[in-house]
C-alpha positions as CSV (number, residue, x, y, z in Angstrom):
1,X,257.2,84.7,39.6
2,X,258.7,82.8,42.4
3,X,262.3,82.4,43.3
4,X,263.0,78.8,44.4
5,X,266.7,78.3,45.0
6,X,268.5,75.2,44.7
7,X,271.5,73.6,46.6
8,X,272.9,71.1,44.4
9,X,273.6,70.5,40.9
10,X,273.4,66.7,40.4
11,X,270.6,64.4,39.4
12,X,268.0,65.5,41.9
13,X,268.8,69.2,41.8
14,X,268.8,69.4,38.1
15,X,265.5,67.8,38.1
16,X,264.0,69.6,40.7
17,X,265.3,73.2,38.5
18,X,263.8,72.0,35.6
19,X,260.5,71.1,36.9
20,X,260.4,74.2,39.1
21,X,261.3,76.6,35.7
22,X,258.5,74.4,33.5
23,X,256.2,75.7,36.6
24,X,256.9,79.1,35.8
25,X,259.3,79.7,38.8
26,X,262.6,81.5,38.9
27,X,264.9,79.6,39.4
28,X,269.0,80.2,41.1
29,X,271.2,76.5,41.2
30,X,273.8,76.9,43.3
31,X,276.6,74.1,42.2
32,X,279.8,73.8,44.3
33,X,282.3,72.1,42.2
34,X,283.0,73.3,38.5
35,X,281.3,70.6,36.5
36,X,277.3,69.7,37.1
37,X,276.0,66.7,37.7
38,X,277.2,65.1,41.0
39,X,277.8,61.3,40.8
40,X,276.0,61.1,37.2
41,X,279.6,63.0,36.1
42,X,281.0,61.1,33.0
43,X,285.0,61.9,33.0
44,X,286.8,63.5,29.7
45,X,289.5,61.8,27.9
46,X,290.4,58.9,26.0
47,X,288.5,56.6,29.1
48,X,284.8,58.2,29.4
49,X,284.4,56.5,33.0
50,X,281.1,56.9,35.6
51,X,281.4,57.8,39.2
52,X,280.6,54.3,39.7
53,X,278.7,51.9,37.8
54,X,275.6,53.5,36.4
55,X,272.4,52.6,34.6
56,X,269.1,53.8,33.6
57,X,266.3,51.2,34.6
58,X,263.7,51.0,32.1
59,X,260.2,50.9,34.0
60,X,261.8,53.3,36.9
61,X,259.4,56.1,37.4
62,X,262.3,59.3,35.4
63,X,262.3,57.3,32.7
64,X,259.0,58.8,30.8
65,X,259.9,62.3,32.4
66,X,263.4,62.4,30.9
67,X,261.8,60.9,27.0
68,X,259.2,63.1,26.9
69,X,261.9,65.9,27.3
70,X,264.4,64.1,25.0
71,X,266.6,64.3,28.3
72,X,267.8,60.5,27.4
73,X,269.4,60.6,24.1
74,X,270.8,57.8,21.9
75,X,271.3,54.4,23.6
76,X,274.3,52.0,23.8
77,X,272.0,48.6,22.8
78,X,273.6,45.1,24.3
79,X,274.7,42.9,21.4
80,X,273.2,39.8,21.7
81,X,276.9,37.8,21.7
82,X,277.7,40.1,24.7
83,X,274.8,39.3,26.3
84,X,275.2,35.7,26.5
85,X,278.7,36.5,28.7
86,X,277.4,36.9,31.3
87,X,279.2,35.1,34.3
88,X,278.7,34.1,37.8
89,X,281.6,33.0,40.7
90,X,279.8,30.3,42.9
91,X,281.6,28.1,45.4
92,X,285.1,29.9,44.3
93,X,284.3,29.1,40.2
94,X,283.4,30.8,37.2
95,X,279.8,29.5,36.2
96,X,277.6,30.8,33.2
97,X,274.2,29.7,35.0
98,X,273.0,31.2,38.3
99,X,271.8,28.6,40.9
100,X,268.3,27.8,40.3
101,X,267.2,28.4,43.5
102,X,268.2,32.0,42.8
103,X,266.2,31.6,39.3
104,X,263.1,30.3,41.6
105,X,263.0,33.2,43.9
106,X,263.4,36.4,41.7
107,X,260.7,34.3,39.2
108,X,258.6,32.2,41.1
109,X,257.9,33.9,44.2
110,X,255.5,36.5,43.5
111,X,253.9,37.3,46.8
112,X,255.3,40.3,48.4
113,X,257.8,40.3,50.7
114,X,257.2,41.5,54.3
115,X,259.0,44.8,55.6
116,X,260.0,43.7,59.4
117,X,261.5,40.2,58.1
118,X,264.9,40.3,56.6
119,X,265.5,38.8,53.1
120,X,267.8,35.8,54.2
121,X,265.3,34.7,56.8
122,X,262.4,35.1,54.4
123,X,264.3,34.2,51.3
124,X,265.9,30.8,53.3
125,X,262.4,29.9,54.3
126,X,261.1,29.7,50.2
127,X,264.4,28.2,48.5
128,X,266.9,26.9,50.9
129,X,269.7,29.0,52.6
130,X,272.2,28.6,49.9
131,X,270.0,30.1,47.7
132,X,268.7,32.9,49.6
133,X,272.6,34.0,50.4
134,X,272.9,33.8,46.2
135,X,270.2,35.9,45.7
136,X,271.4,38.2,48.5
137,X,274.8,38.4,46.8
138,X,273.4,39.3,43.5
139,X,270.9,42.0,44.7
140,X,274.4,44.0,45.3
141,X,274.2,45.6,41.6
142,X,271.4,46.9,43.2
143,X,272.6,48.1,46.7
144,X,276.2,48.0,46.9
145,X,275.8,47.1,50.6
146,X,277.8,44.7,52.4
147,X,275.1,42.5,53.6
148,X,272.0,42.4,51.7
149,X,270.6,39.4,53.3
150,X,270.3,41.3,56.7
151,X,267.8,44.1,55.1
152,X,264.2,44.2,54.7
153,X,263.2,41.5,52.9
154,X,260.2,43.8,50.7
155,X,263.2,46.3,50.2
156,X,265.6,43.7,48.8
157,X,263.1,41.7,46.9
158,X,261.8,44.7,44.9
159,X,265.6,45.0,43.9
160,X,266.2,41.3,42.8
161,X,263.4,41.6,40.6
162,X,264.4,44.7,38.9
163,X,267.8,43.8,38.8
164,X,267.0,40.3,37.2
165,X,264.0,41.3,35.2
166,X,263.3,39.7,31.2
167,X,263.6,41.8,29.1
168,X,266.5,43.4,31.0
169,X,265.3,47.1,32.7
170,X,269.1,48.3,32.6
171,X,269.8,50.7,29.4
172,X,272.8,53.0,29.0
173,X,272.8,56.3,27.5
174,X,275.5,56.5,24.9
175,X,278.6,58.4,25.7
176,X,278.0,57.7,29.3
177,X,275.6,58.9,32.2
178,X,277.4,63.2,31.6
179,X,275.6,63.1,28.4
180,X,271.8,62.8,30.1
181,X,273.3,65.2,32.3
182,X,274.6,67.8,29.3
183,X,270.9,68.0,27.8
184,X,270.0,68.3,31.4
185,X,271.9,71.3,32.4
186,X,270.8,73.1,28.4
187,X,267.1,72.0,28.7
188,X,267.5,74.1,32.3
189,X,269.4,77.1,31.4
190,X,266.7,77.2,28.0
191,X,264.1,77.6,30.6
192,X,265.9,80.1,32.7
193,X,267.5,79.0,35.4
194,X,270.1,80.5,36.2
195,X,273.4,78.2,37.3
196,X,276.4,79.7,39.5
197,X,279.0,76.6,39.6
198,X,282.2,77.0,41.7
199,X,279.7,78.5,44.2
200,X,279.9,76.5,47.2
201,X,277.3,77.1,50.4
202,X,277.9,76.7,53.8
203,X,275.0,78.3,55.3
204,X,271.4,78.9,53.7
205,X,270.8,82.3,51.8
206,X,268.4,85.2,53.0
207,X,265.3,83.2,51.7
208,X,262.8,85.1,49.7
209,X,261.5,81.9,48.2
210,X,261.3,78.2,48.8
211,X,265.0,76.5,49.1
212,X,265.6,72.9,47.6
213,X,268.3,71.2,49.6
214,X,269.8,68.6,46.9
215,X,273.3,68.0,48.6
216,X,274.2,64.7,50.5
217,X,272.6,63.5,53.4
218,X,276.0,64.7,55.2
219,X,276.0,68.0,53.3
220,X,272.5,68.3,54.0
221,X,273.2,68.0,58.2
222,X,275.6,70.1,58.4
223,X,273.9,72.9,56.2
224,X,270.6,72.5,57.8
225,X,272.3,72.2,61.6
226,X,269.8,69.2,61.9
227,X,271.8,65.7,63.3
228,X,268.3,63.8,62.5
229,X,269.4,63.6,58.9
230,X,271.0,60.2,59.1
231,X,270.2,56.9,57.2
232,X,271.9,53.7,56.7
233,X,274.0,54.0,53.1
234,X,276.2,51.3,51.3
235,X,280.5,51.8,51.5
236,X,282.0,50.4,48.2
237,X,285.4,50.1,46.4
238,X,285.5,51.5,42.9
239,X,287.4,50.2,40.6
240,X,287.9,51.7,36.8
241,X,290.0,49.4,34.4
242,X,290.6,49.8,31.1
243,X,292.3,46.5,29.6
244,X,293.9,45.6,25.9
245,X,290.7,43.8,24.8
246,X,290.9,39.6,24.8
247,X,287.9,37.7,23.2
248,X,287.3,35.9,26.4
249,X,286.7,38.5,28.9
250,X,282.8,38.2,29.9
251,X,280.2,40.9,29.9
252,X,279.4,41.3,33.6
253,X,281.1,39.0,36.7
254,X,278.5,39.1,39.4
255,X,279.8,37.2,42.7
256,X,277.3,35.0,44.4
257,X,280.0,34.1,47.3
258,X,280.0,38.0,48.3
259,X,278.6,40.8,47.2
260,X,280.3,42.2,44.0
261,X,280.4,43.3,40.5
262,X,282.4,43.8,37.3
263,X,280.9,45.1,34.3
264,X,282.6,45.7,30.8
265,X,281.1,49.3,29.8
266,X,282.3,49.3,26.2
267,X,280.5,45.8,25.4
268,X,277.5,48.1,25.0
269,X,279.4,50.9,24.0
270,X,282.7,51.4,22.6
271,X,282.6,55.3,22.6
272,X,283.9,54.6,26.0
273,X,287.4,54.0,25.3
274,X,289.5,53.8,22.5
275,X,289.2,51.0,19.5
276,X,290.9,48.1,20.8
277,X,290.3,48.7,24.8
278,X,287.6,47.7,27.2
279,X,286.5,49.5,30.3
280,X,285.7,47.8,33.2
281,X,283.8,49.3,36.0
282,X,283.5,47.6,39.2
283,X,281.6,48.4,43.0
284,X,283.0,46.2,45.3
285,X,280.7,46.4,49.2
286,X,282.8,46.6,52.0
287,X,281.6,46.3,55.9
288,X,282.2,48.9,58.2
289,X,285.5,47.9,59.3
290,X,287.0,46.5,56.1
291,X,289.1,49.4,54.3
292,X,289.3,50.2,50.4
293,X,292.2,47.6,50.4
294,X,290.1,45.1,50.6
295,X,287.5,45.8,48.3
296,X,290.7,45.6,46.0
297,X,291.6,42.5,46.7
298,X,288.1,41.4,46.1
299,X,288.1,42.9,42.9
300,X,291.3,41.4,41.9
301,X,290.3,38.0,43.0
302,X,287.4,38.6,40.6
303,X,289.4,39.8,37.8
304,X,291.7,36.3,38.3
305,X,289.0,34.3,38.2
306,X,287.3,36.0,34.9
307,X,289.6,38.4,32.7
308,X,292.7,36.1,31.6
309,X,296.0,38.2,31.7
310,X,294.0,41.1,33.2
311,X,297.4,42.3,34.7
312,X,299.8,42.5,31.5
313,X,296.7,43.7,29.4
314,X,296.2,46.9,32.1
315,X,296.5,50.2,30.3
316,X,295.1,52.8,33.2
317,X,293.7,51.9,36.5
318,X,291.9,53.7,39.5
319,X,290.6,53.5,42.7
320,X,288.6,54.8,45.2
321,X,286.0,55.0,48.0
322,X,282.5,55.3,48.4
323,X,280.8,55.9,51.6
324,X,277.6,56.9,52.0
325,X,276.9,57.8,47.8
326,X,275.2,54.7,47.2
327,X,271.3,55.4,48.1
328,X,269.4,54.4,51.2
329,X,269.4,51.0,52.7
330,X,266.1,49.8,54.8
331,X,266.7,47.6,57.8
332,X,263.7,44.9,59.0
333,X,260.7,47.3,60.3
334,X,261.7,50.3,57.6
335,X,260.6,51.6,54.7
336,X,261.7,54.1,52.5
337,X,258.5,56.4,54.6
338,X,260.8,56.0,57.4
339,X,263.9,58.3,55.9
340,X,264.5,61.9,56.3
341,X,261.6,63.8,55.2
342,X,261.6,66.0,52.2
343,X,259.8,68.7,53.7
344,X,261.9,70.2,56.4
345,X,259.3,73.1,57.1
346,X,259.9,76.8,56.9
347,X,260.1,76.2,53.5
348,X,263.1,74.1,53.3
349,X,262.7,70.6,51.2
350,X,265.3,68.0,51.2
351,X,265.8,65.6,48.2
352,X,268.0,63.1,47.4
353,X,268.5,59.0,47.5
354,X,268.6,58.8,50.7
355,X,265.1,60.8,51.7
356,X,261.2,59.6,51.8
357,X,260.8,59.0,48.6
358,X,260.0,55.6,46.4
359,X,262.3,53.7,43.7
360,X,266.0,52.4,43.2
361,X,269.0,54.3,43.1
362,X,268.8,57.5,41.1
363,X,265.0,56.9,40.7
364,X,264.7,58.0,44.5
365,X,266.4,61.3,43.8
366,X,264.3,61.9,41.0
367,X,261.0,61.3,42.6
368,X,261.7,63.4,45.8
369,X,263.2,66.3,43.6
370,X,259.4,66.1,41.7
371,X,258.1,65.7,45.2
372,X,259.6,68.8,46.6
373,X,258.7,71.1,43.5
374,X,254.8,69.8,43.8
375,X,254.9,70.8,47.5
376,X,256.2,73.7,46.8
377,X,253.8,74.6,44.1
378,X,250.7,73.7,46.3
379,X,251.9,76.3,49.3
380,X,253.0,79.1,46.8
381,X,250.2,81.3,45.1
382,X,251.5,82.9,42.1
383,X,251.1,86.6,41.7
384,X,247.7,86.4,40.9
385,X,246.9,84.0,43.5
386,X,246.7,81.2,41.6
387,X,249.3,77.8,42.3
388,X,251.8,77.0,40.8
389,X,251.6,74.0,38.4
């Protein structure tokens, strides 16, 4: 058999070691932190908190992948009273309707977007400028970047419709995102793999097999000694609440005067924190030279506006920053063919969200870590001679 090794024990390594073992390779996952799972971690305690808001979109290419291996588990269904709380902050108020011209462009415009344009340009020339900065704005569940409006208009359209799509695409696994990541880590230690946490690597191992590089794209330079591996990323504020509960705090607070969001977790599920409490999770974009202060106070200002009392009612609250953990962003002129590619040569393979590889968010690690196991299994004969499926 094979030995394929794997840097990485988050989304897109543990995909890549599960596909790789169902191939019939032998498989080593080399994890540096104790826990697996990278950014798709869901904390222990009393407040079962994300690294970050985190979802599971419906028609996203993992999501048959991860059924067919019951991979996904139970999930937390939106009550239909919760859904109808859904608010918006427009012109400094609380509104429970989006603009329309916001409505008209993720609905109405169903040509495709062009690459070198970017969206507010494009989006301004359809529905007005005011609208086009709302739909902008919103897209940031989505991107967590500072400015959508200045991206490629294909790459932020594609997001606005996913993002405002009927039915809704977003699902969450019970218990939080850890639990996906729990049947993830058993389904690939069942099939072999063999997973050495706490085991941190600085440079790459004697290779007597293919290696999968599924570390950060900063990780990834610096292990690789390549300075190509660079690609634009979002830099957010997070934000983890967890509030006495009050009958008038809405589901989700999206800002349509800058990019932002507040969602309340345990609408959907409760597990999250005890009886009584509510969990709010927020990603709050900042631009290059704003600091995580600021995000703050744009969280706050949101939490004002929408969650009455928020202060008094706080039970446990934390903070930090995000740079660079939020997927690729594609200027005018890019697309995601543009990133770092996932084969490095020599048999090296790079995967992550921020390589050559299709989708949103998580769904980009996903497909490159499938992406990388396929190359690899079309240059490897097995011992017989035959490939590797």
């Amino acid at each position: 058999m094979h030995r394929i090794t794997v840097i990485g024990g988050g989304f897109a390594g543990l995909t890549a070691s599960i596909a790789a073992a169902e191939s019939g390779a032998d498989v080593r996952l080399y994890e540096a932190h104790q826990t697996l799972g990278g950014r798709a971690r869901t904390s222990d305690g009393p407040y079962r908190t994300n690294d970050g808001p985190h979802a599971l979109y419906r028609r996203g290419p993992h999501w048959d992948w991860l059924r067919r291996r019951d991979l996904i588990g139970p999930l937390a269904a939106i009550p239909p009273r919760e859904g109808v709380r859904f608010r918006f902050r427009r012109g400094g108020a609380l509104r429970k309707v989006p603009p329309l011209a916001m409505v008209r462009l993720a609905y109405g415009n169903r040509g495709r977007a062009p690459v070198g344009c970017d969206f507010l340009s494009w989006a301004s020339d359809r529905v007005g400028v005011e609208g086009a900065r709302a739909a902008a704005r919103y897209t940031g569940v989505a991107l967590f970047h500072h400015d959508p409006g200045s991206l490629s208009a294909a790459f932020v359209q594609e997001r606005l419709r996913r993002a405002t799509s009927l039915p809704p695409e977003a699902s969450y696994p019970r218990g939080g995102w850890g639990q996906v990541i729990e049947r993830m880590v058993d389904r690939a230690r069942r099939l072999g793999v063999r997973i050495e946490s706490g085991s941190r690597v600085d440079v790459l191992p004697e290779r007597e097999g293919p290696v999968i590089v599924a570390t950060s794209l900063d990780a990834a330079r610096g292990l690789l000694k390549d300075d190509s591996l660079r690609w634009p990323s979002g830099r957010t504020t997070l934000i983890d609440l967890v509030l006495s509960a009050h009958r008038e705090d809405p589901f989700i607070l999206s800002d349509l005067d800058a990019p932002g969001w507040l969602e309340r977790f345990t609408a959907q599920d409760p597990s999250l924190a005890p009886a009584g409490y509510s969990l709010i999770q927020g990603q709050l974009p900042i631009a290059p030279k704003e600091s995580k202060a600021d995000g703050v106070t744009h969280a706050e200002d949101l939490l004002d506006l929408g969650f009455p009392h928020w202060r008094e009612r706080t039970v446990w609250r934390r903070e930090s920053l995000a740079q660079g953990r939020t997927g690729a962003v594609d200027a005018p002129g890019t697309t995601w063919r543009d990133r770092p590619a996932i084969d490095r040569g020599g048999g090296v393979y790079l995967v992550g969200d921020q390589v050559a590889a299709p989708g949103v968010l998580s769904e980009v690690s996903f497909t490159s870590a499938l992406s990388a196991v396929s190359l690899v299994s079309q240059r490897a004969p097995g011992p017989t001679g035959s490939q590797i499926h």
